[in-house]
VOPAGU-2260 file (C-alpha; in pm, 1 decimal, decimal comma):
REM VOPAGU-2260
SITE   aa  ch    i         X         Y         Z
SITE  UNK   A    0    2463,4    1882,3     355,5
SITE  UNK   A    1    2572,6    1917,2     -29,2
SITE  UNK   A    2    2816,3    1719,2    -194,9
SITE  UNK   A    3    2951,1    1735,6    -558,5
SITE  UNK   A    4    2798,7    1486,4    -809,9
SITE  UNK   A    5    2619,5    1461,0   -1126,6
SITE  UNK   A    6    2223,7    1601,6   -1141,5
SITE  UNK   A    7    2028,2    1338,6   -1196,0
SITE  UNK   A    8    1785,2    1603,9   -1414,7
SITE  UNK   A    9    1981,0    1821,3   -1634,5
SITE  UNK   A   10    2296,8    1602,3   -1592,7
SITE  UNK   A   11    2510,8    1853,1   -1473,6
SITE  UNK   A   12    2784,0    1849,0   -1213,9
SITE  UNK   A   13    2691,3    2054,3    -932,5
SITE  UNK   A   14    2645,1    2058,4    -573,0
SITE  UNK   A   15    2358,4    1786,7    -510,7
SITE  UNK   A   16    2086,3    1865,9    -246,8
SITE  UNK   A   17    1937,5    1601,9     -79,2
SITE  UNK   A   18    1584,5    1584,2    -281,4
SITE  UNK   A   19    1259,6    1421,4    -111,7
SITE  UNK   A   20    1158,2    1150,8    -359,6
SITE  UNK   A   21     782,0    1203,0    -128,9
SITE  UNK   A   22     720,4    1537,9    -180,6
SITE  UNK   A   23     839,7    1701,9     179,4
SITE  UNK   A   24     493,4    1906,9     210,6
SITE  UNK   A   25     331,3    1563,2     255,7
SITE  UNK   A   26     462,9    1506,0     578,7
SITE  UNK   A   27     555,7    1841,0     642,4
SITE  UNK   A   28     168,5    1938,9     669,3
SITE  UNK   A   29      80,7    1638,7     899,2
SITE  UNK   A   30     343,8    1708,6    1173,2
SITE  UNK   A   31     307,1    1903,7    1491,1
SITE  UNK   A   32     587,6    1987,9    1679,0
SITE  UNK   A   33     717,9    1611,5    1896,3
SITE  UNK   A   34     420,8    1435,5    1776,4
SITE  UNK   A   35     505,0    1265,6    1420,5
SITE  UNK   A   36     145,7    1288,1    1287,5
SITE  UNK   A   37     201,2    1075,6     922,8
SITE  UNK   A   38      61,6     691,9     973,6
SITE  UNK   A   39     233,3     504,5     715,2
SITE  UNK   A   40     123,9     173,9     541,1
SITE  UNK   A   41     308,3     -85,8     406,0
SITE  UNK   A   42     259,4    -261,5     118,1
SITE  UNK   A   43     422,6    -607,4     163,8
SITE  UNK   A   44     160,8    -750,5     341,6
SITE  UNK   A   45     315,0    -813,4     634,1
SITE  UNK   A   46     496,9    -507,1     832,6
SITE  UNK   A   47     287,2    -357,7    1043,6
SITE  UNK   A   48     185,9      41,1    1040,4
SITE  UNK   A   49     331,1     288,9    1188,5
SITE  UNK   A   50     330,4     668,9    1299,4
SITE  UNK   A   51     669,7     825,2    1077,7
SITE  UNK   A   52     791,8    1201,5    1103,8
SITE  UNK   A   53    1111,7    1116,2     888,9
SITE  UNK   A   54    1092,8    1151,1     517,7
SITE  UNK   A   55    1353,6     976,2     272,6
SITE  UNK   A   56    1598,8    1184,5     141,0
SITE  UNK   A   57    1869,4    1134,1    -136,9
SITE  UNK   A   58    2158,8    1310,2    -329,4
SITE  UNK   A   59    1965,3    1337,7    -643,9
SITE  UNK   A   60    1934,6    1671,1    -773,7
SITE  UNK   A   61    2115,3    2031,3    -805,8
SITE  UNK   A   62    1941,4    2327,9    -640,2
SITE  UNK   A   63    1859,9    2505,6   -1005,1
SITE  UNK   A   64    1654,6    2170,7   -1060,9
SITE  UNK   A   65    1496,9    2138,7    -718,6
SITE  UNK   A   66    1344,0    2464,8    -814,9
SITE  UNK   A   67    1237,3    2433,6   -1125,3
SITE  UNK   A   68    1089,6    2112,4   -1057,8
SITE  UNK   A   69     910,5    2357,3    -764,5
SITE  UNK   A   70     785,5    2635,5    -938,6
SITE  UNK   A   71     667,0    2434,4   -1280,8
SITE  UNK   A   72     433,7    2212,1   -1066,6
SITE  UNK   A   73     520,2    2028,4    -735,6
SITE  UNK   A   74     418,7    2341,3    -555,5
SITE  UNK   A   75      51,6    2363,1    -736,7
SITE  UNK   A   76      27,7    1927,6    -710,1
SITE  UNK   A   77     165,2    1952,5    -320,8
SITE  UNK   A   78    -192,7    2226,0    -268,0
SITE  UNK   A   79    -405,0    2046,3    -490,9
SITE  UNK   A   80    -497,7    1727,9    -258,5
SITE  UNK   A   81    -583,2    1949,6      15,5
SITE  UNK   A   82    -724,2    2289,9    -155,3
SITE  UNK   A   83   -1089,6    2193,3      -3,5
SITE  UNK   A   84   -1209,6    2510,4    -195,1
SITE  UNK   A   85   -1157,3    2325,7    -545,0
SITE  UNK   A   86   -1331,6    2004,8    -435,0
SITE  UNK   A   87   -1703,3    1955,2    -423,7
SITE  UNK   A   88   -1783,4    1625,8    -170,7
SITE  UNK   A   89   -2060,8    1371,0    -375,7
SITE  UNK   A   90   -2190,9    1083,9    -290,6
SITE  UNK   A   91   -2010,4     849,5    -509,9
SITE  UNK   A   92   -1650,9    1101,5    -592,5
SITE  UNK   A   93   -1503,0    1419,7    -555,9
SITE  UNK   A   94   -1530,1    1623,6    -818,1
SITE  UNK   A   95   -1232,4    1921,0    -866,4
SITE  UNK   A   96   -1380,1    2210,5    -999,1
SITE  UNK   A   97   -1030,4    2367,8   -1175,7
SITE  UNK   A   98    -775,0    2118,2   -1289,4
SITE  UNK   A   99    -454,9    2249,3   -1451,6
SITE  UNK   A  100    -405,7    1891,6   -1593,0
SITE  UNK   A  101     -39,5    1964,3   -1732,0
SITE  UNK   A  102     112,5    2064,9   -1418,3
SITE  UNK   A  103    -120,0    1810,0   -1163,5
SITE  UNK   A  104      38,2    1506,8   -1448,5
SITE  UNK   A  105     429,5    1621,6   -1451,0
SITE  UNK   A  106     371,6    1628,4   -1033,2
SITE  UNK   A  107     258,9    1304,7   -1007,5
SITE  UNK   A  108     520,3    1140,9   -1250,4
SITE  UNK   A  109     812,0    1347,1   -1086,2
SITE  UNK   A  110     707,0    1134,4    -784,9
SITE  UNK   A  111     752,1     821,8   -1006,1
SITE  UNK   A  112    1079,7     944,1   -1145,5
SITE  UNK   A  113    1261,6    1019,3    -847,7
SITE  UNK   A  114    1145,0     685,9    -716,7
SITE  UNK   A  115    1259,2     504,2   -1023,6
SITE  UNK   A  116    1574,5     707,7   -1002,0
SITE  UNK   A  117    1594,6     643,0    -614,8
SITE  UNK   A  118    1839,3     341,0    -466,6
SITE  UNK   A  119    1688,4     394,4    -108,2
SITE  UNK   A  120    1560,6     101,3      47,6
SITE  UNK   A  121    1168,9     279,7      31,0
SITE  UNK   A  122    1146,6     254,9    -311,4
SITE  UNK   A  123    1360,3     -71,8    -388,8
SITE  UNK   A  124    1148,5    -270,4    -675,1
SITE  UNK   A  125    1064,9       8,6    -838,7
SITE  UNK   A  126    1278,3      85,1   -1129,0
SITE  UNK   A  127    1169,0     139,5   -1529,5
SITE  UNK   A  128    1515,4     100,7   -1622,4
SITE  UNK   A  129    1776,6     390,0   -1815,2
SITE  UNK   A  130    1536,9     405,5   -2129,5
SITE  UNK   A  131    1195,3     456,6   -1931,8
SITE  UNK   A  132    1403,8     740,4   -1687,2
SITE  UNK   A  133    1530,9     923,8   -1941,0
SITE  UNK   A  134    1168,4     964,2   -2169,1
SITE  UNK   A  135    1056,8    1103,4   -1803,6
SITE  UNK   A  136    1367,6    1297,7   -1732,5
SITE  UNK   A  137    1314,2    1502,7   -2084,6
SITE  UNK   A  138     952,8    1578,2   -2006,2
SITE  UNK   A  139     983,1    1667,9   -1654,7
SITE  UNK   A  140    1337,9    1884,1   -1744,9
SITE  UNK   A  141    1156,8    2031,7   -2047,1
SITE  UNK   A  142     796,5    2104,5   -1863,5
SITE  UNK   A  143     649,4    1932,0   -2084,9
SITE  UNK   A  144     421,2    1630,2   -2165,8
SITE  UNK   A  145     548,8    1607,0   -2524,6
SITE  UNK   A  146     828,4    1302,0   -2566,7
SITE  UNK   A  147     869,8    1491,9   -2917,3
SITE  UNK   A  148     665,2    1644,4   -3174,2
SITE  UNK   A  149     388,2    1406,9   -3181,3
SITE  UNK   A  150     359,8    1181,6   -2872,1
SITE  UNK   A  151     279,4    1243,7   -2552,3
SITE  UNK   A  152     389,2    1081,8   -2217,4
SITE  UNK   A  153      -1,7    1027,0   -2170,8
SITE  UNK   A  154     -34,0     784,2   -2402,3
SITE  UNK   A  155     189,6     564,1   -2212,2
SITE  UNK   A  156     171,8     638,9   -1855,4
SITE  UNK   A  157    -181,9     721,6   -1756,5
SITE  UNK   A  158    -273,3     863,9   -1421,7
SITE  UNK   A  159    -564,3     812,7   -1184,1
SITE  UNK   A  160    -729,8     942,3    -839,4
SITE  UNK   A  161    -947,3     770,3    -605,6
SITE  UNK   A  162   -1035,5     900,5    -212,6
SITE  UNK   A  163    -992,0     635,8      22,4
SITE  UNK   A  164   -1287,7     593,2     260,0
SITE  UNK   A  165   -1431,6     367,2     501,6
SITE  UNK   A  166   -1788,5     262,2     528,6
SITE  UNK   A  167   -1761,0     119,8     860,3
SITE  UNK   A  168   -1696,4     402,9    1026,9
SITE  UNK   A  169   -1384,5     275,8    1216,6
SITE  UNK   A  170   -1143,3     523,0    1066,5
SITE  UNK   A  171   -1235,7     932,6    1029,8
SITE  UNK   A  172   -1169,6    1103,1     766,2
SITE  UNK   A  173    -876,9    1266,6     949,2
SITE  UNK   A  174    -682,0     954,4     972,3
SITE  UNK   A  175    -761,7     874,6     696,3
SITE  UNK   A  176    -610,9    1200,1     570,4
SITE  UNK   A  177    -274,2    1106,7     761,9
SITE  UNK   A  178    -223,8     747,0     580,8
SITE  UNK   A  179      92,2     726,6     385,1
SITE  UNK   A  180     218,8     430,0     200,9
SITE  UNK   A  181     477,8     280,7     -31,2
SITE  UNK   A  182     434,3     218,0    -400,6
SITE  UNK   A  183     269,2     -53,1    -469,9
SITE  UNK   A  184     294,2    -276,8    -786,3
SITE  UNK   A  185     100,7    -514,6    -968,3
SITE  UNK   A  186      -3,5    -602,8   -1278,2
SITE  UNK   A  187    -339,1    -605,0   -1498,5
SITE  UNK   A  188    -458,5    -977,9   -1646,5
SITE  UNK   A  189    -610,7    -784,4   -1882,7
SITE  UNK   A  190    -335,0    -627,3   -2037,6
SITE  UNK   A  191     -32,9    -882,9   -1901,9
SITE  UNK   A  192     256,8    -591,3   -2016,0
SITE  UNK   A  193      76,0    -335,2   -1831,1
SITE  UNK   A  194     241,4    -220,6   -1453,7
SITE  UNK   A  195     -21,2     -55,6   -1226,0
SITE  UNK   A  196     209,4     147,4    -938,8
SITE  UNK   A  197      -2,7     339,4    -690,2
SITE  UNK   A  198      52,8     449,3    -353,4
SITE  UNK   A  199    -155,1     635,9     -86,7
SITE  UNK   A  200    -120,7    1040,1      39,1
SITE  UNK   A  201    -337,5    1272,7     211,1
SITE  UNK   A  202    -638,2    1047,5     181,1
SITE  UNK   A  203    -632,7     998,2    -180,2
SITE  UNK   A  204    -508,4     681,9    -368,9
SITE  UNK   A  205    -261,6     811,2    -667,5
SITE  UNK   A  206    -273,0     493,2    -945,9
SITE  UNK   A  207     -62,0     468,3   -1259,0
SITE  UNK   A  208    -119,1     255,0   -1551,1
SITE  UNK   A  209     220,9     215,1   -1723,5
SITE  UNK   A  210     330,2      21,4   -2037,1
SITE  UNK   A  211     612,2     215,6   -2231,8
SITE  UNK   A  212     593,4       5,8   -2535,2
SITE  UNK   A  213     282,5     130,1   -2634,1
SITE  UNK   A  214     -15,3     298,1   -2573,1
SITE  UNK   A  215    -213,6     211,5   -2263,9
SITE  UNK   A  216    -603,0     142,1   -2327,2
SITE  UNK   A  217    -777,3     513,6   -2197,0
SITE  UNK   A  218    -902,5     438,7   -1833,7
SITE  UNK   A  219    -828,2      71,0   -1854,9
SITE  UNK   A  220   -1200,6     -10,1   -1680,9
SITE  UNK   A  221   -1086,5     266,4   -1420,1
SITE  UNK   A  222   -1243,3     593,1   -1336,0
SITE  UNK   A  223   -1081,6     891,5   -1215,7
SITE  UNK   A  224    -841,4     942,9   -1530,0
SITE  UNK   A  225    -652,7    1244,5   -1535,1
SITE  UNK   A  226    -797,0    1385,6   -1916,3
SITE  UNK   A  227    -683,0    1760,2   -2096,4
SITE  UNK   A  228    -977,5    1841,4   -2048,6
SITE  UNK   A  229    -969,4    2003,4   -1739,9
SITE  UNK   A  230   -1221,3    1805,6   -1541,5
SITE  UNK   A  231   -1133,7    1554,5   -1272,3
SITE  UNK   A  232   -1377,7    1325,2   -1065,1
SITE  UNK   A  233   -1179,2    1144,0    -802,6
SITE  UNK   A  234   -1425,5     798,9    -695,8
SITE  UNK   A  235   -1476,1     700,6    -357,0
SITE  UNK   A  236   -1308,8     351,7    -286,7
SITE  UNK   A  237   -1413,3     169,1      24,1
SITE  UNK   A  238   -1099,6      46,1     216,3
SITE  UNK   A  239   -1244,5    -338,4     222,5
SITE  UNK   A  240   -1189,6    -300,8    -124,4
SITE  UNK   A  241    -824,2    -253,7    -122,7
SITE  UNK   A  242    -719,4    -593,2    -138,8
SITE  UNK   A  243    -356,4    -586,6    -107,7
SITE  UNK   A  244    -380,1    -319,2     186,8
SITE  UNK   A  245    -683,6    -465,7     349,0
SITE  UNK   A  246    -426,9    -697,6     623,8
SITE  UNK   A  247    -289,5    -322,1     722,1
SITE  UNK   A  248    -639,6    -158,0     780,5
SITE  UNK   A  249    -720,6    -464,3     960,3
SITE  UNK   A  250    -412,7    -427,8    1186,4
SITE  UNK   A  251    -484,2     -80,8    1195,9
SITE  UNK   A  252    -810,7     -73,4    1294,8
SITE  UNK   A  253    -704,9    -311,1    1615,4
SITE  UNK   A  254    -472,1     -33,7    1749,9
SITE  UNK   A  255    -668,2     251,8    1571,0
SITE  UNK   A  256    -641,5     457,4    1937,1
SITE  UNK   A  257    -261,8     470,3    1889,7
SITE  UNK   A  258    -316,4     644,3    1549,6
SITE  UNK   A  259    -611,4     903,5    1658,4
SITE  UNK   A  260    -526,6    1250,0    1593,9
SITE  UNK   A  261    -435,1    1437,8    1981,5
């Protein structure tokens, strides 16, 4: 159903659709028909996981914007995690052999907008506040990195990509695959006005180093930055050493026979 409001993206009034702040082809992808296929994480610590088919959905933006935020980039970031063609397995990463780093970096922070943006209950906690949304809102509106001529959204938010494996061998890699999970926030001792938001999809771990004051330290001690270049190697993290999720794959691995694919 549409309603009448205010776009959150090109401020317009205009019939409002109600906008995924997860991309839908997330879930969409993992679903067979009666059987909800997405396992999905939390990142409190303390709820346990669970098997979701539903995905969030809020009166955010206008249908002109839903598709331009479509064709400019969601559509090539929603392929990119799964396009098995692009990805060459090593031992230590994935390596992506074509990166179109412009639109792969607007997907990923349209994720982080629409959460910002979002007053659902998912994404409650995670808010830059009106100055930090609207830098974002220009870029993603505009298609474009630039915040004006001369700087760059990259020197402020920079973007990361790990796969999430297990050595054990408890969970396959097509559970793995199916994990979902909130955003998750910390902070850096190294760099105390630095936020670190990251949050789990089709087996990868997306990470964000934030601080919109100034510019963030490239890669931060991390691997897996998202660079111009063109080039992305995605490191393999071991599950045990996921600290703040570790109590979840713990749980999870108790009841992993409830979460095996049929």
């Amino acid at each position: 159903m549409q309603s009448d409001g205010i776009c959150r993206l090109c401020r317009n009034r205009a019939q409002l659709r109600r906008s995924h702040i997860i991309p839908h082809s997330f879930y969409r992808r993992l679903k067979t028909p009666g059987d909800p296929q997405a396992v999905k994480i939390s990142v409190d610590g303390v709820t346990p996981p669970k098997k979701v088919n539903a995905n969030p959905t809020e009166k955010l933006l206008c249908g002109a914007c839903e598709h331009h935020l479509n064709i400019s980039f969601e559509r090539y970031g929603a392929r990119f995690l799964v396009n098995k063609k692009n990805m060459i397995d090593c031992d230590t990463y994935i390596r992506f052999k074509k990166v179109n780093y412009s639109k792969l970096y607007l997907f990923f922070v349209s994720i982080l907008w629409r959460a910002s943006e979002s007053s659902l209950p998912d994404y409650r906690g995670l808010n830059f506040g009106p100055r930090v949304n609207e830098m974002l809102r220009v870029c993603l509106l505009n298609n474009s990195l630039l915040i004006n001529e001369r700087t760059s959204l990259s020197l402020f938010f920079n973007v990361h990509l790990f796969r999430i494996k297990d050595k054990s061998g408890v969970f396959s890699e097509a559970l793995m695959s199916r994990i979902m999970s909130g955003f998750k926030i910390e902070s850096d001792p190294r760099y105390p006005e630095m936020i670190v938001v990251y949050f789990l999809a089709d087996g990868f771990m997306i990470n964000f180093l934030i601080d919109p004051q100034k510019r963030v330290p490239h890669a931060a001690g991390l691997n897996g930055q998202l660079r111009r270049r063109g080039r992305l190697k995605a490191p393999k993290v071991d599950i045990s050493d996921l600290k703040t999720l570790s109590e979840n794959f713990r749980y999870l691995s108790e009841i992993r026979g409830k979460f095996d694919p049929p």
